[in-house]
N, C-alpha and C positions, 0 to 999 in steps of 0.2 A: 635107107635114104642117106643118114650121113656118111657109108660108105661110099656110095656113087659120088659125092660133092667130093669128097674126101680126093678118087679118083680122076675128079676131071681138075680140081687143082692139082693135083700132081703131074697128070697130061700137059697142062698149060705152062707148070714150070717146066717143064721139058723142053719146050718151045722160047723156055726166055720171057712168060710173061707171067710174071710173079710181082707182088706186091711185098713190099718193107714188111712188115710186120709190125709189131707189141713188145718189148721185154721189160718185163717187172722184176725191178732187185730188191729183195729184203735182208738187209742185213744188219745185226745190230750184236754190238760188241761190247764188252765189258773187262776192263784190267786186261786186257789182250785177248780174249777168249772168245772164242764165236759164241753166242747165246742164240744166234738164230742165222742162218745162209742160206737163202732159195732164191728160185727161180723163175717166173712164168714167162713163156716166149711163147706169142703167138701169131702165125704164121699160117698164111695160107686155108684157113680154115679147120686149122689144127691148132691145139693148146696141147701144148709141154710143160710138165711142172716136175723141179728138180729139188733137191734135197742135198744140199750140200753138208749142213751142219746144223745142229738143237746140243743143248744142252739137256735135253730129257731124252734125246736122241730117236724123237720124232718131229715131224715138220704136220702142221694140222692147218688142212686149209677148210675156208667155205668161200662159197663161188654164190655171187649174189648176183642180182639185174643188175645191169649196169647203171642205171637209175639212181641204186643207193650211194653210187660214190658222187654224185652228181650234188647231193645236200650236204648239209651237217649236220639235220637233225637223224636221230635214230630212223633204221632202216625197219621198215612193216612189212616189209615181201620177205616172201619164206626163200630159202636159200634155195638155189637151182640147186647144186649138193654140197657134201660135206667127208672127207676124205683122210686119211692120215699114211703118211708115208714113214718108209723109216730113212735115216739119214742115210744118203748116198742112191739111195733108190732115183729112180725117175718114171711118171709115166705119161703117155699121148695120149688123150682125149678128142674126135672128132666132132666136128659137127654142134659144139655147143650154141647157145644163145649169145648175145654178147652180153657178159659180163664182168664185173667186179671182183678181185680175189684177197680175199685174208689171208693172211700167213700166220703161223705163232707156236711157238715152240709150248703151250701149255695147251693141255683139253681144254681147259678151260675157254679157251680163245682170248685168252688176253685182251690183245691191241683191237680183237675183234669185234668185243663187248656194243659198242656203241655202233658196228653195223646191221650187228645181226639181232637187233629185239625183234 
């Protein structure tokens, strides 16, 4: 099924009738140094997520409801998923729910901690 959706937003941009899109920049620097570079751009009914730079020289995402970016308190929904690239990598995802994404150069989830209880 995400395929077909996938197909007929691609049809439709072909025609010129495409929607702006999403893009999420993470980036977070130290003494000059990339410690974290990513990407998420979403478009069309597709999510891209890109991996420019970590300093563990992975990019570690979780993708929540979108709900939980909505609060401040901790997040109780279980994560739609959980991913790890390696730096420079990229991949396309179809068809997801609408959601929220962490980034973090640590397994641990760092900055992620207080989304994802």
């Amino acid at each position: 099924m995400r395929n077909l959706f996938a197909a007929v937003y691609f049809l439709l941009a072909l025609f010129g009738c495409e929607s702006g899109g999403t893009t999420m920049i993470t980036h977070s620097i130290s003494n000059g140094v990339d410690l974290l570079h990513a990407k998420t751009r979403i478009k069309a009914g597709v999510a891209r997520f890109e991996c420019f730079a970590s300093v563990s020289g992975e990019c570690h995402y979780t993708l929540l409801p979108a709900k939980c970016a909505s609060t401040h308190a901790p997040c109780i929904e279980k994560p739609i998923d959980r991913f790890t690239m390696k730096t420079g990598e990229s991949r396309e995802v179809v068809g997801l729910p609408q959601f929220s994404a962490c980034v973090s150069q640590d397994v641990s989830m760092g900055s992620c901690a207080t989304l994802a209880h």
